[in-house]
PyMOL Python script that loads the backbone (N, CA, C, O; Angstrom):
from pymol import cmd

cmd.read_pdbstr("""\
ATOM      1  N   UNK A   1       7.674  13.174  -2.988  1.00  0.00           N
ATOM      2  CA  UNK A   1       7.068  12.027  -3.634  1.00  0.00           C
ATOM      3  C   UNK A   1       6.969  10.891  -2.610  1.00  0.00           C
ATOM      4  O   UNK A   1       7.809  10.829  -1.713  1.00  0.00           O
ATOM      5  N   UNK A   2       5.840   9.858  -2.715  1.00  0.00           N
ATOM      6  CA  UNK A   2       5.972   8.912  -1.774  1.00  0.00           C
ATOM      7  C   UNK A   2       6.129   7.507  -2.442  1.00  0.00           C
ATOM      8  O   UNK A   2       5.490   7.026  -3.377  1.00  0.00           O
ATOM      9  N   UNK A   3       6.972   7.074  -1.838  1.00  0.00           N
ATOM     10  CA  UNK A   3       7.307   5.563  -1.776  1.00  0.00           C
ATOM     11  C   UNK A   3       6.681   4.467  -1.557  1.00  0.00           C
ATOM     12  O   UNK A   3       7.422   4.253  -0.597  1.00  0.00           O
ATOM     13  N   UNK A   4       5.856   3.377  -1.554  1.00  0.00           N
ATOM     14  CA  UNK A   4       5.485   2.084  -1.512  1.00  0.00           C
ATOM     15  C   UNK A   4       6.423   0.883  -1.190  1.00  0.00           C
ATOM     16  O   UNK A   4       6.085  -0.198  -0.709  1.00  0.00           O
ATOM     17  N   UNK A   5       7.543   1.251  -1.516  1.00  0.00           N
ATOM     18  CA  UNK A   5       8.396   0.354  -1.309  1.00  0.00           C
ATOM     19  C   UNK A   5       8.102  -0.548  -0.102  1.00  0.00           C
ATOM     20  O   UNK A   5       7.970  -1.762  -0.260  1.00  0.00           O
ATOM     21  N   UNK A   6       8.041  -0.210   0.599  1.00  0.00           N
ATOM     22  CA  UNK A   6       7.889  -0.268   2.119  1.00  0.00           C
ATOM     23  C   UNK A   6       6.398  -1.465   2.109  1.00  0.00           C
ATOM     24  O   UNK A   6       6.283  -2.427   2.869  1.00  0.00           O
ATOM     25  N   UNK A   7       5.755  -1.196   1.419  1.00  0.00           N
ATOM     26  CA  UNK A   7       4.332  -2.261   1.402  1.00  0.00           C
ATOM     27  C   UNK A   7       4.677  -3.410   0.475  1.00  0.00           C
ATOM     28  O   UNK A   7       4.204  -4.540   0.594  1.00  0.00           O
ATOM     29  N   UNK A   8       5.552  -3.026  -0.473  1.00  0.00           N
ATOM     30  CA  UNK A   8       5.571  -4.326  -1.357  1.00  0.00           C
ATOM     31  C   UNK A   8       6.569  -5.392  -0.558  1.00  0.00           C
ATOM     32  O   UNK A   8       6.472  -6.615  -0.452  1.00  0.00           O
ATOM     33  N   UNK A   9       7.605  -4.429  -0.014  1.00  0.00           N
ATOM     34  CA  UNK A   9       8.518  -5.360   0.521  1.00  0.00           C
ATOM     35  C   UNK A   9       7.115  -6.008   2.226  1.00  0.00           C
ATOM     36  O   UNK A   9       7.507  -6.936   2.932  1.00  0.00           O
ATOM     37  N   UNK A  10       6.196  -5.574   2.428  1.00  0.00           N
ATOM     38  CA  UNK A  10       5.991  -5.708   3.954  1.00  0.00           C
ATOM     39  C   UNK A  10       5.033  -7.594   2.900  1.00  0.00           C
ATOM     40  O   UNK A  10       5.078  -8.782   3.218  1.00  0.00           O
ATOM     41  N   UNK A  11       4.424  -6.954   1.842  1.00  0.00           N
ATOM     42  CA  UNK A  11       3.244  -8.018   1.088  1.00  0.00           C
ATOM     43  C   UNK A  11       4.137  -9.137   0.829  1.00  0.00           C
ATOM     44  O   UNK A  11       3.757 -10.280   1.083  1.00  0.00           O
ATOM     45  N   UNK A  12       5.718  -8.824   0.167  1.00  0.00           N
ATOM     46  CA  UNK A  12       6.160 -10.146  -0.184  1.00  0.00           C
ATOM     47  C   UNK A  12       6.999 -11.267   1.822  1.00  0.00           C
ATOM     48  O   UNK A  12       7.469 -12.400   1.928  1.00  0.00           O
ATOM     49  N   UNK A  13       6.840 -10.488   2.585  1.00  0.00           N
ATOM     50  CA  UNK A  13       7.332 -11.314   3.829  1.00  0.00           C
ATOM     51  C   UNK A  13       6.054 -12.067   4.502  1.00  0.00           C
ATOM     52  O   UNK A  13       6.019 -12.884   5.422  1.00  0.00           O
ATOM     53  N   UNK A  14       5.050 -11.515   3.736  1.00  0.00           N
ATOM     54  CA  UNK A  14       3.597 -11.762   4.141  1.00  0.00           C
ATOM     55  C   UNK A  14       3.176 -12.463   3.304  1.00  0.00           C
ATOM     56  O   UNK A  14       2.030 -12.886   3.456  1.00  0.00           O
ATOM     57  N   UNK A  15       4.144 -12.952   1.793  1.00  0.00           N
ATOM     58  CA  UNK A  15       3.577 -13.897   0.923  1.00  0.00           C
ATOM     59  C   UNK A  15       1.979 -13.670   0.927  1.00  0.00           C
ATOM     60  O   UNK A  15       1.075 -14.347   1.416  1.00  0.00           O
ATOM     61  N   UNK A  16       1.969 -12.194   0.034  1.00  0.00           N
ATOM     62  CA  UNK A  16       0.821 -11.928  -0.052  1.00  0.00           C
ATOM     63  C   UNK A  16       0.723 -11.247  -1.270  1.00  0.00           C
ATOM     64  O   UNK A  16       1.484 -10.280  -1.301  1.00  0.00           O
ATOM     65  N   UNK A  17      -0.086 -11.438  -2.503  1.00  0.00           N
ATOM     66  CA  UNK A  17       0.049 -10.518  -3.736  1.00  0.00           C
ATOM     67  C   UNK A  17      -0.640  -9.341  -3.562  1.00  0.00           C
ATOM     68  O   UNK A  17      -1.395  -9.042  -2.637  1.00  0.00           O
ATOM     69  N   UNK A  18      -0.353  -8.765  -4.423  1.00  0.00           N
ATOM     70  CA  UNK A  18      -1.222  -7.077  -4.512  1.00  0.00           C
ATOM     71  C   UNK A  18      -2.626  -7.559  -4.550  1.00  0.00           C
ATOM     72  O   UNK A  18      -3.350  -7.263  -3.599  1.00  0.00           O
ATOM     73  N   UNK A  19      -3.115  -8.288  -5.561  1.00  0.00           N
ATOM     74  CA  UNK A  19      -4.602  -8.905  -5.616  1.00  0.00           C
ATOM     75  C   UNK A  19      -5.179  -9.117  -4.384  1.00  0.00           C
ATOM     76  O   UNK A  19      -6.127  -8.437  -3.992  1.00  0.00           O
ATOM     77  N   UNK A  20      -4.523 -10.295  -3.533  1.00  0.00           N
ATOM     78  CA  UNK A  20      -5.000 -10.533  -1.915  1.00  0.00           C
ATOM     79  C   UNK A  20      -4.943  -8.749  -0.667  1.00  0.00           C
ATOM     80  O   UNK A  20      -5.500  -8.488   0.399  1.00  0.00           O
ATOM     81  N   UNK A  21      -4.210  -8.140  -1.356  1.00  0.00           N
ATOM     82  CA  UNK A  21      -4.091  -6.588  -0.050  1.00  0.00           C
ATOM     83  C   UNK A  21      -5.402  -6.014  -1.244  1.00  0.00           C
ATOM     84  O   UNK A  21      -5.988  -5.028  -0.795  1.00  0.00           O
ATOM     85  N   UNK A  22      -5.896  -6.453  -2.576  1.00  0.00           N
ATOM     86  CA  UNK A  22      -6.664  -5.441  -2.992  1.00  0.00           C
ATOM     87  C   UNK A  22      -8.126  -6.355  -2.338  1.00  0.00           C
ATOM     88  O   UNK A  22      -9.223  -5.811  -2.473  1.00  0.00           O
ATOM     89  N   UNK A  23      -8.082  -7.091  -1.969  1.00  0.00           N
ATOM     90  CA  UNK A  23      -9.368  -8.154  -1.594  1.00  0.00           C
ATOM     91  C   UNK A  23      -9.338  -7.749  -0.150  1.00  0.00           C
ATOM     92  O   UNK A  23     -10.405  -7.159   0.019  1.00  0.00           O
ATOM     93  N   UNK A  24      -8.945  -7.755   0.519  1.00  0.00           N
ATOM     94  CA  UNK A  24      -8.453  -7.773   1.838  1.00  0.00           C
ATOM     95  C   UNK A  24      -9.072  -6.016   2.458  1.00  0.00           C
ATOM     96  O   UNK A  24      -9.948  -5.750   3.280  1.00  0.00           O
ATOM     97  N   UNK A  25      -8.179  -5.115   1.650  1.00  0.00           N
ATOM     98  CA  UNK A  25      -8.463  -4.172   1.640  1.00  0.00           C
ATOM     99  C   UNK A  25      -9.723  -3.160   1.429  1.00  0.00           C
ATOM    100  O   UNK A  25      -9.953  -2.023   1.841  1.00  0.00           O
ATOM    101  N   UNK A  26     -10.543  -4.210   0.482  1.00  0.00           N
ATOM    102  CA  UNK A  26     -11.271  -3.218  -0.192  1.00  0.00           C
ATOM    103  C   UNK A  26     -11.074  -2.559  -1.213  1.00  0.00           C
ATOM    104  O   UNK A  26     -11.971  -1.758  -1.476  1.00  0.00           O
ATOM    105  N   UNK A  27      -9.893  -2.613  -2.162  1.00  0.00           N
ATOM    106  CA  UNK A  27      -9.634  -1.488  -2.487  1.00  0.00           C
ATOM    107  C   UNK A  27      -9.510  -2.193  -4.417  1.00  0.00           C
ATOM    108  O   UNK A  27      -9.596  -3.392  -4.681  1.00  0.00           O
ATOM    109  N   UNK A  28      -9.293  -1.031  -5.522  1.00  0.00           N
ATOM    110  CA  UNK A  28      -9.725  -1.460  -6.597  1.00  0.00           C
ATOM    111  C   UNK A  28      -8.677  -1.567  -7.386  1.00  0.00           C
ATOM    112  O   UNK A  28      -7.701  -0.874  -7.099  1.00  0.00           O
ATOM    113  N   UNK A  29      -8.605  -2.525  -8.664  1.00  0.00           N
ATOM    114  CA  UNK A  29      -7.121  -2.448  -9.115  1.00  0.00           C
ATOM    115  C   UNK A  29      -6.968  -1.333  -9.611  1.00  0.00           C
ATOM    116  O   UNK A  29      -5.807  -1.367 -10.021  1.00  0.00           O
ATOM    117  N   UNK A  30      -7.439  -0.225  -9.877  1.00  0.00           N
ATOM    118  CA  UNK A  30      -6.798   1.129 -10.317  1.00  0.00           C
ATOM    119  C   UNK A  30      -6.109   1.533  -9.040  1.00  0.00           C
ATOM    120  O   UNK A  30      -5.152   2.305  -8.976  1.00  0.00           O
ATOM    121  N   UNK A  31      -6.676   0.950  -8.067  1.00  0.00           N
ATOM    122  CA  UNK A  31      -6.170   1.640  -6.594  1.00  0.00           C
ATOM    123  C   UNK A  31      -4.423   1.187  -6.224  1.00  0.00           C
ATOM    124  O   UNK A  31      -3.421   1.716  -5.742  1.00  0.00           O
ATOM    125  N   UNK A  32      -4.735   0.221  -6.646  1.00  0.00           N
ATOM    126  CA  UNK A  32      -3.539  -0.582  -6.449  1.00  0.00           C
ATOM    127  C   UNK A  32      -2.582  -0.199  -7.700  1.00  0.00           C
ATOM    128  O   UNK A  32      -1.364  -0.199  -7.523  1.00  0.00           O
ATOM    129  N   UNK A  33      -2.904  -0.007  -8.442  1.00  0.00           N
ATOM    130  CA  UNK A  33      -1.926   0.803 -10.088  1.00  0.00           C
ATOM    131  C   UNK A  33      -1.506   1.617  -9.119  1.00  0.00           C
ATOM    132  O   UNK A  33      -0.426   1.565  -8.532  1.00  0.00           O
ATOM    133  N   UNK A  34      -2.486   2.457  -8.945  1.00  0.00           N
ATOM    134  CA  UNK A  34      -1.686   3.804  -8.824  1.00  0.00           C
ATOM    135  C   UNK A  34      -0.758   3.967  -7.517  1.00  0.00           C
ATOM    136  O   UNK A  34      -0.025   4.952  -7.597  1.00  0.00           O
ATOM    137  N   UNK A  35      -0.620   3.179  -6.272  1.00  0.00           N
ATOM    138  CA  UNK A  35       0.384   2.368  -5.386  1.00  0.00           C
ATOM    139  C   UNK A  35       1.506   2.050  -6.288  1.00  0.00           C
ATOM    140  O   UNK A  35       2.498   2.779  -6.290  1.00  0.00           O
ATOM    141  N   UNK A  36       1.425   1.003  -7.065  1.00  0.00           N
ATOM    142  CA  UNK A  36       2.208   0.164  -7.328  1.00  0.00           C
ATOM    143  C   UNK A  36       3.564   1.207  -8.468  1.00  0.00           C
ATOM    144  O   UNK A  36       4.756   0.909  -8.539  1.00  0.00           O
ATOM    145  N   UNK A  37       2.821   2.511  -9.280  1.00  0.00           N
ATOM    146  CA  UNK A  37       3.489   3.863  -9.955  1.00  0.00           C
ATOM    147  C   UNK A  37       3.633   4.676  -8.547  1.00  0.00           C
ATOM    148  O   UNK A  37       4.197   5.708  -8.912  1.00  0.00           O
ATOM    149  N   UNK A  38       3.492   4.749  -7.555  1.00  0.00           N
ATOM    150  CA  UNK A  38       4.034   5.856  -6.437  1.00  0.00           C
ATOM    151  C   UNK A  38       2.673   6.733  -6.530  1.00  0.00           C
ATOM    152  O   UNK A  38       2.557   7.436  -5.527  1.00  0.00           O
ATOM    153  N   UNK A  39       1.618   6.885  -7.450  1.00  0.00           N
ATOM    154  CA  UNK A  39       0.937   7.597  -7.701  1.00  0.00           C
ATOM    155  C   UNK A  39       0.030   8.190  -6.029  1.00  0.00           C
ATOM    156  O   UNK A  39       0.096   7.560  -4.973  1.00  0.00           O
ATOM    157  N   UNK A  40      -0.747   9.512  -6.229  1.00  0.00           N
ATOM    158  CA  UNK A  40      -1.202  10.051  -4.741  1.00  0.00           C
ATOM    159  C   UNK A  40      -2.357   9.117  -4.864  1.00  0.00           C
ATOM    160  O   UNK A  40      -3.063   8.835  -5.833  1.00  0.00           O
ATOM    161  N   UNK A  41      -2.364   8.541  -3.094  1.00  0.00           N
ATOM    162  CA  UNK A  41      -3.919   7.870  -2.878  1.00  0.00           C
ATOM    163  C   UNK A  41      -4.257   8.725  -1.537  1.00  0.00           C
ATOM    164  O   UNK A  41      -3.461   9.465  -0.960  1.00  0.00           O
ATOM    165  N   UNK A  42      -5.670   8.455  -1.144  1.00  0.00           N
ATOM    166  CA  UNK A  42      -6.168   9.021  -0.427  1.00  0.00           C
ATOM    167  C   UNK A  42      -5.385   8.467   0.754  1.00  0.00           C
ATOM    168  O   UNK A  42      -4.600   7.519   0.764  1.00  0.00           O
ATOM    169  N   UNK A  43      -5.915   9.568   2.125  1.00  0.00           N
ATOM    170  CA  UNK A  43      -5.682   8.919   3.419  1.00  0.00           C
ATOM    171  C   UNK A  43      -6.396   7.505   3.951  1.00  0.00           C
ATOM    172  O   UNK A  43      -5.836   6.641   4.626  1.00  0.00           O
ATOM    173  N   UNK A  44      -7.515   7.493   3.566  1.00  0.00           N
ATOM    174  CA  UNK A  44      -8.452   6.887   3.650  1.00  0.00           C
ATOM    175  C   UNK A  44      -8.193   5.835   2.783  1.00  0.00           C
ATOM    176  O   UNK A  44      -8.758   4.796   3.126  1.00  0.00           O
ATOM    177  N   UNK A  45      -7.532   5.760   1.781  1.00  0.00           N
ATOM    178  CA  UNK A  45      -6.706   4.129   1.141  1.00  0.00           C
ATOM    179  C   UNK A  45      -5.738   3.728   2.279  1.00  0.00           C
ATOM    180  O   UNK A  45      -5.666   2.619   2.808  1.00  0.00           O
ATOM    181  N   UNK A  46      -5.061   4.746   2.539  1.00  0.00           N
ATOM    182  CA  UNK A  46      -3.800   4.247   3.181  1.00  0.00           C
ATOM    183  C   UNK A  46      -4.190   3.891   4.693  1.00  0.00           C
ATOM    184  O   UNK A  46      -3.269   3.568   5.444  1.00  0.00           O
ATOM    185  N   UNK A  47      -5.335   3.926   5.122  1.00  0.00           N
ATOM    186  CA  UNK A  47      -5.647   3.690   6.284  1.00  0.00           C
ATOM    187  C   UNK A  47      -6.536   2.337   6.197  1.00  0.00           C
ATOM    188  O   UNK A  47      -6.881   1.692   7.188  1.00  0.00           O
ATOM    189  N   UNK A  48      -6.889   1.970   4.697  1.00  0.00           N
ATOM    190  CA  UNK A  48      -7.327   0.754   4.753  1.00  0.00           C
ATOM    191  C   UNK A  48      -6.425  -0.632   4.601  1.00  0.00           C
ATOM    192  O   UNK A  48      -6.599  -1.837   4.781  1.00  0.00           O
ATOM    193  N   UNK A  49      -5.552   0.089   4.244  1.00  0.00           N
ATOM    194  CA  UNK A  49      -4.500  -0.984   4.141  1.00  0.00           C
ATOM    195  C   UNK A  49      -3.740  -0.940   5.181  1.00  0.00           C
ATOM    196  O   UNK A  49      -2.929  -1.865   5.205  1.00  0.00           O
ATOM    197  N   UNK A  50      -3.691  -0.268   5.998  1.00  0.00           N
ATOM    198  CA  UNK A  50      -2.707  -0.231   7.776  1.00  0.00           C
ATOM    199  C   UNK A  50      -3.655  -1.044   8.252  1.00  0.00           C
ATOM    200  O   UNK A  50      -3.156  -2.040   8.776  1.00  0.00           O
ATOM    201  N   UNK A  51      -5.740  -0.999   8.302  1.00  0.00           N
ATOM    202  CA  UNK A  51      -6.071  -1.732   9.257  1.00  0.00           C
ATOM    203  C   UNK A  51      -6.370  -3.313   8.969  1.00  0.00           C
ATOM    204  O   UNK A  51      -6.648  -4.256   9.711  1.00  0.00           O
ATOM    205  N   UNK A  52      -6.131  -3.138   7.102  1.00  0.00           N
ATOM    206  CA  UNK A  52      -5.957  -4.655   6.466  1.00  0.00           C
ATOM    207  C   UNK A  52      -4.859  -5.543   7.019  1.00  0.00           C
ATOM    208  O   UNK A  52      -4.898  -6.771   7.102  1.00  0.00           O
ATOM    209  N   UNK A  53      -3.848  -4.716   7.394  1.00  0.00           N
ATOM    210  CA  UNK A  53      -2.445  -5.330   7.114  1.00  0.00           C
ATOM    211  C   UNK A  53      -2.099  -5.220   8.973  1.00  0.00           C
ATOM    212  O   UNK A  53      -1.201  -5.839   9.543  1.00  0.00           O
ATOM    213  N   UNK A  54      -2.842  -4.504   9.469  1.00  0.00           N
ATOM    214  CA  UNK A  54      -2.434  -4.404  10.942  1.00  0.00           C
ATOM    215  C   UNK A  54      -0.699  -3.757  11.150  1.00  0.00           C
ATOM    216  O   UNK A  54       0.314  -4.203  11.688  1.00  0.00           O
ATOM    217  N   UNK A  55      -1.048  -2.468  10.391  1.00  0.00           N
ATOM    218  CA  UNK A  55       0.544  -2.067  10.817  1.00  0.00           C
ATOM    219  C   UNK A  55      -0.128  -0.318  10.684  1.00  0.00           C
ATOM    220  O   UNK A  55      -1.273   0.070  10.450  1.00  0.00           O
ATOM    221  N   UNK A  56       1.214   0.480  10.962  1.00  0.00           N
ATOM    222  CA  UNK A  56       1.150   1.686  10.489  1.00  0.00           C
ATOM    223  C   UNK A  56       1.536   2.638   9.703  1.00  0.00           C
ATOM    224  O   UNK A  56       2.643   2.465   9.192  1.00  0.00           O
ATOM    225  N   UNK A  57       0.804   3.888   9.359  1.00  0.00           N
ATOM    226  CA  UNK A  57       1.459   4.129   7.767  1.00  0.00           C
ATOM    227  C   UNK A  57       2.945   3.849   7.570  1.00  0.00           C
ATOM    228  O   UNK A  57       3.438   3.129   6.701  1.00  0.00           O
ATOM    229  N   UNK A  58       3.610   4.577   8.577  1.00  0.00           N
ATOM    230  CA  UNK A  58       5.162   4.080   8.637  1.00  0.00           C
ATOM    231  C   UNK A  58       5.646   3.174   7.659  1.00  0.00           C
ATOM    232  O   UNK A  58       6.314   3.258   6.628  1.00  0.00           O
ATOM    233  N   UNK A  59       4.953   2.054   8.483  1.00  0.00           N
ATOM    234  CA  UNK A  59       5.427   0.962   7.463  1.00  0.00           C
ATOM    235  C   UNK A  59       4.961   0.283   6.091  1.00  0.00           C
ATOM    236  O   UNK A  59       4.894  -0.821   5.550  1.00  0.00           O
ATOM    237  N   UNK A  60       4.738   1.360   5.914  1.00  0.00           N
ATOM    238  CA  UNK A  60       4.136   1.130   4.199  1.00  0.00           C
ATOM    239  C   UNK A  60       4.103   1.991   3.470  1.00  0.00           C
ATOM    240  O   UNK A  60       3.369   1.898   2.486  1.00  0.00           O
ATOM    241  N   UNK A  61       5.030   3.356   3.722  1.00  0.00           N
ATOM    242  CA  UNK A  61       5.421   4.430   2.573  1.00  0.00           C
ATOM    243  C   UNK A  61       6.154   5.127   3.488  1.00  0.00           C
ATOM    244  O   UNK A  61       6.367   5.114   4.701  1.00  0.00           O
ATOM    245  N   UNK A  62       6.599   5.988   2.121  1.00  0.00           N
ATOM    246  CA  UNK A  62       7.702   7.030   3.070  1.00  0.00           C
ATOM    247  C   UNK A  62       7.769   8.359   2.092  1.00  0.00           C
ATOM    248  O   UNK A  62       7.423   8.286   0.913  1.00  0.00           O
ATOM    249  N   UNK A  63       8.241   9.564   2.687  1.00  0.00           N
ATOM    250  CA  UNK A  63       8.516  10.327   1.788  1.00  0.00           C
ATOM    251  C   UNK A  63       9.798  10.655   1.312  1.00  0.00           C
ATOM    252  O   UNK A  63      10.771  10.813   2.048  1.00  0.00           O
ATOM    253  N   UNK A  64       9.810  10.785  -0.226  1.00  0.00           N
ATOM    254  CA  UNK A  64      11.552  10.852  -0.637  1.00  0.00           C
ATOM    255  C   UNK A  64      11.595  12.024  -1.661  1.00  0.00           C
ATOM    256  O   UNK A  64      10.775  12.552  -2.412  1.00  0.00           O
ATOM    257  N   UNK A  65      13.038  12.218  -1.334  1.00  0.00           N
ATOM    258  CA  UNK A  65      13.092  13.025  -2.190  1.00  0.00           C
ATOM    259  C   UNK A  65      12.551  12.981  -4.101  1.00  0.00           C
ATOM    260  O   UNK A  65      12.724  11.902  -4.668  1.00  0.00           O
ATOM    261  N   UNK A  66      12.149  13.757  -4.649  1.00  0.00           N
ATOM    262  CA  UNK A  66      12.229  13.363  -6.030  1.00  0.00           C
ATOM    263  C   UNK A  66      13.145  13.562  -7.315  1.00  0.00           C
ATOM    264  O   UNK A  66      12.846  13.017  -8.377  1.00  0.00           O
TER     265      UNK A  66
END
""", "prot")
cmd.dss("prot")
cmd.show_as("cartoon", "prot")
cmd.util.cbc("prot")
cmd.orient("prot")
């Protein structure tokens, strides 16, 4: 299963809401639901938000056990 943790904690040091990474990003509030439940997003989400956010996947999910 993958984790988000890692982005919410990176959005709140960045004093940044989910709304501003969904503007920023491109990306749609279902997109961001299903982030915000752990739910699967594409590579291609997660690569819009590394080049939104200027980091790498690393730091914005992880995989854990379930």
């Amino acid at each position: 299963m993958m984790s988000y943790k890692k982005l919410w904690k990176l959005l709140i040091d960045r004093d940044m809401s989910k709304k501003d990474l969904a503007e920023l990003a491109d990306l749609s509030q279902y997109t961001i639901n299903k982030l915000n439940n752990s739910g699967t997003v594409t590579t291609e989400t997660l690569t819009k938000i590394c080049i939104a956010l200027n980091c790498d996947v690393g730091d914005i999910c992880e995989v854990v056990a379930a």
